[in-house]
C-alpha positions in Angstrom: -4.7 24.2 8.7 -4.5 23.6 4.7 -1.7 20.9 5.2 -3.6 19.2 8.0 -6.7 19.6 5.1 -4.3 18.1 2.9 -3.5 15.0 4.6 -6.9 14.1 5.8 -7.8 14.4 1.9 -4.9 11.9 0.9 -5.7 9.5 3.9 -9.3 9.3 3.2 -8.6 9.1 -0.8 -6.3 6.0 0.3 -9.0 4.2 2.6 -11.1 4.2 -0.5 -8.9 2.8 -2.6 -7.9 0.5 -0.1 -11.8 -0.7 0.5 -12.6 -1.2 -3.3 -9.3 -3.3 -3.1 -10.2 -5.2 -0.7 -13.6 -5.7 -1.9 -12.4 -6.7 -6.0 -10.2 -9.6 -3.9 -12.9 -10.9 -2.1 -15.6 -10.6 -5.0 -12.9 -12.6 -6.8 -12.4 -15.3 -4.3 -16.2 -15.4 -4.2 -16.5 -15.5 -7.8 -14.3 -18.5 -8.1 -16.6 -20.0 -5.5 -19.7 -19.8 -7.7 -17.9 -20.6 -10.7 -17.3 -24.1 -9.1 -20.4 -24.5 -7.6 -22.1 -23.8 -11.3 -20.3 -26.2 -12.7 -20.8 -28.9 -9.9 -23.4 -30.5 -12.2 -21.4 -31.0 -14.9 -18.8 -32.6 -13.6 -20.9 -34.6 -11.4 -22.4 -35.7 -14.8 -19.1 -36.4 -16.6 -17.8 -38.9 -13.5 -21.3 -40.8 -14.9 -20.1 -41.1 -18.0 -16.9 -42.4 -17.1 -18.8 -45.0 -15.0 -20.8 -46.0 -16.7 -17.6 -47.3 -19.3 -15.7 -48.5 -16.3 -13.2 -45.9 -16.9 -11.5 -45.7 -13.2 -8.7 -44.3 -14.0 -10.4 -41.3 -15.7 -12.7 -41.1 -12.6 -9.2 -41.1 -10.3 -7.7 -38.4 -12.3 -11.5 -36.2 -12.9 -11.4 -36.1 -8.9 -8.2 -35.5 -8.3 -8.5 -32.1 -10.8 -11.7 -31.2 -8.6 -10.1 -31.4 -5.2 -6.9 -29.4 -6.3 -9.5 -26.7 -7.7 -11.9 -27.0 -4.9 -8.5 -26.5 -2.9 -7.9 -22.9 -4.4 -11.4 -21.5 -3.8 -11.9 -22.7 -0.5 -12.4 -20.7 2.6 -9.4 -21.7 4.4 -10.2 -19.1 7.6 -13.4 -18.9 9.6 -13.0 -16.7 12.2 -17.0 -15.6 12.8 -15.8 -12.2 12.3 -16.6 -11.1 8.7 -14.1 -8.1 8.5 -11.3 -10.2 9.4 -12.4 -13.4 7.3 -13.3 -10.8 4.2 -9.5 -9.6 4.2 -7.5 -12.9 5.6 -8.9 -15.1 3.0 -8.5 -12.5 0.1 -5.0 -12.4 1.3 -4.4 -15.9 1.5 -6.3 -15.9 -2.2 -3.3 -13.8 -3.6 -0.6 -15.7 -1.5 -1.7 -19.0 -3.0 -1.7 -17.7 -6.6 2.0 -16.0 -5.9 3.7 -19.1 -4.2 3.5 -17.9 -0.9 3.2 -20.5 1.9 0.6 -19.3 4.7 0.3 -20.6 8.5 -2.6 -19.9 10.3 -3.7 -19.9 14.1 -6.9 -17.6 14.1 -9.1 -17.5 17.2 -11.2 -14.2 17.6 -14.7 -13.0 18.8 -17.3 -12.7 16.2 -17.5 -9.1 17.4 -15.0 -6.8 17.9 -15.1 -3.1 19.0 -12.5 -2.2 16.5 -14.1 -0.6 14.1 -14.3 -2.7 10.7 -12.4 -0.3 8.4 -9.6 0.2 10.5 -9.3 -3.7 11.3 -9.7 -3.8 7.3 -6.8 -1.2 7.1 -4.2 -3.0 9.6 -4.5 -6.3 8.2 -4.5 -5.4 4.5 -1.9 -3.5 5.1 0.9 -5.9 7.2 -0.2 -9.1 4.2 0.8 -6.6 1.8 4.0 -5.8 2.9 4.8 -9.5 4.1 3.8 -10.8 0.6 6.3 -8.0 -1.5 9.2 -9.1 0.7 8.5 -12.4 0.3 8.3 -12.2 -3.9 12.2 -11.0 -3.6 12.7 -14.9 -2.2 12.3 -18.0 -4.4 9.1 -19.9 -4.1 10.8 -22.7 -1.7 11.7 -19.9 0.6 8.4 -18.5 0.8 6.6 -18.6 4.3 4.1 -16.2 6.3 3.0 -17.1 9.3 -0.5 -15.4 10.9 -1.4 -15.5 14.8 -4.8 -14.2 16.5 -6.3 -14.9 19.4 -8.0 -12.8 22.7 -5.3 -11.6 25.4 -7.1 -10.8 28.6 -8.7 -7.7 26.9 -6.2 -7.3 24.0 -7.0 -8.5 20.3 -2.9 -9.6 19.7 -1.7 -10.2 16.1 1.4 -11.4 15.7 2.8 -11.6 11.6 5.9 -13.6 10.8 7.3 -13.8 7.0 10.7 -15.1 5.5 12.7 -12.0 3.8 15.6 -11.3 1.7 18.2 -11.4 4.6 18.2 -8.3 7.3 17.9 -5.3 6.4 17.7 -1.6 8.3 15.8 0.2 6.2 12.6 -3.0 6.1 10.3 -1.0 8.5 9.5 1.6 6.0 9.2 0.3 2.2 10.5 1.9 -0.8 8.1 0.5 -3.5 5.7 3.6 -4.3 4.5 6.3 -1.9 1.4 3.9 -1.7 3.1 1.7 0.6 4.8 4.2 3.2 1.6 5.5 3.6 -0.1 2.6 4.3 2.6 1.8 7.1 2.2 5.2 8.6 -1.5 4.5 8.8 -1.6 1.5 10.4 0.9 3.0 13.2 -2.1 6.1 13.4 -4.4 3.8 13.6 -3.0 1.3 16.2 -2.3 4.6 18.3 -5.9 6.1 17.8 -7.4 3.0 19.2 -4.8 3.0 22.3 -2.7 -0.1 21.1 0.6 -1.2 20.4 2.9 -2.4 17.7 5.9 -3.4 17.6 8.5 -4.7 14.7 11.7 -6.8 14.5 13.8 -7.5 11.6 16.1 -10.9 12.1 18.4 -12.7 9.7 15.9 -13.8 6.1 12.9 -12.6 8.9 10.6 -9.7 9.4 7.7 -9.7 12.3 5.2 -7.2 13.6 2.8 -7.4 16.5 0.2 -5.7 17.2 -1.9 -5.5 20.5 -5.6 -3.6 20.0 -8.1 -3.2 23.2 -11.5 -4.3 23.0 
């Protein structure tokens, strides 16, 4: 009874943590997102300026700098479903800034009967992991790739990222107890809900699925 007290303490200590998380990327990715819409004057007015002197090369080079910066704020996922959208895009917020190349096929309902924290939990939790395997590769080598869509009554997920060659021991990580944990709960979760997951390690590859009635 006090170990079973025990773990529930840790596991709800380790959803919260995970939720503020979660919410300090987003409000980040938001912030950057007024930031640029604050300043949209501005620059609107300095393009005027440059004009105005027939300085088109200035012009060329003032919009170029916007849509590369417009480019790393933008939304790049709109599923409809906020939970998912909240965590994919923070996710794909921190890939961006660590060199990570994301590929995307998201189709879901707006509304899910998988209860927001746990869909919150699973998909933090399998970016996480895919992003620290992929830091141990150069930048050039790089690459996750993200599937979603609606199978007969099945949410599927399917993750793919590139990793530091095959290795037995990639289904559980060794980087802080953090981690291990995390893995565990997305298994307990998927189970709870009466899903599946699956994983496969290949040569410089690591994929997980994930199939979730709805």
């Amino acid at each position: 009874m006090f170990l079973d007290k025990l773990i529930a303490k840790k596991v709800a200590a380790f959803e919260q943590e995970l939720l503020q998380k979660y919410y300090a990327e987003v409000e980040n990715m938001y912030g950057k997102m007024r930031g640029w819409r604050h300043d949209y004057r501005h620059h609107i007015q300095a393009m005027k300026v440059h004009a105005s002197r027939g300085e088109m090369a200035e012009i060329q080079r003032y919009l170029d700098m916007l849509d590369q910066d417009l480019t790393n704020v933008e939304t790049v996922i709109r599923t409809g479903n906020s939970a998912a959208d909240a965590v994919l895009n923070s996710k794909l917020s921190l890939a961006g800034e660590r060199q990570i190349r994301v590929r995307t096929s998201v189709r879901i309902p707006v509304h899910l009967t998988t209860p927001e924290l746990d869909l919150c939990t699973i998909l933090g939790n399998l970016l996480d992991n895919a992003m620290e395997a992929c830091m141990e590769l150069p930048p050039e080598k790089r690459l996750i790739r993200i599937y979603m869509e609606m199978k007969g009554n099945f949410l599927y997920f399917a993750l793919t990222n590139t990793a530091g060659g095959r290795k037995k021991n990639h289904f559980r990580t060794t980087r802080g107890a953090g981690r291990g944990l995390g893995l565990n709960r997305v298994d307990a979760i998927v189970k709870k809900l009466g899903g599946h997951v699956t994983r496969a390690s290949e040569e410089e590859a690591f994929s997980t699925e994930v199939l979730l009635p709805q």
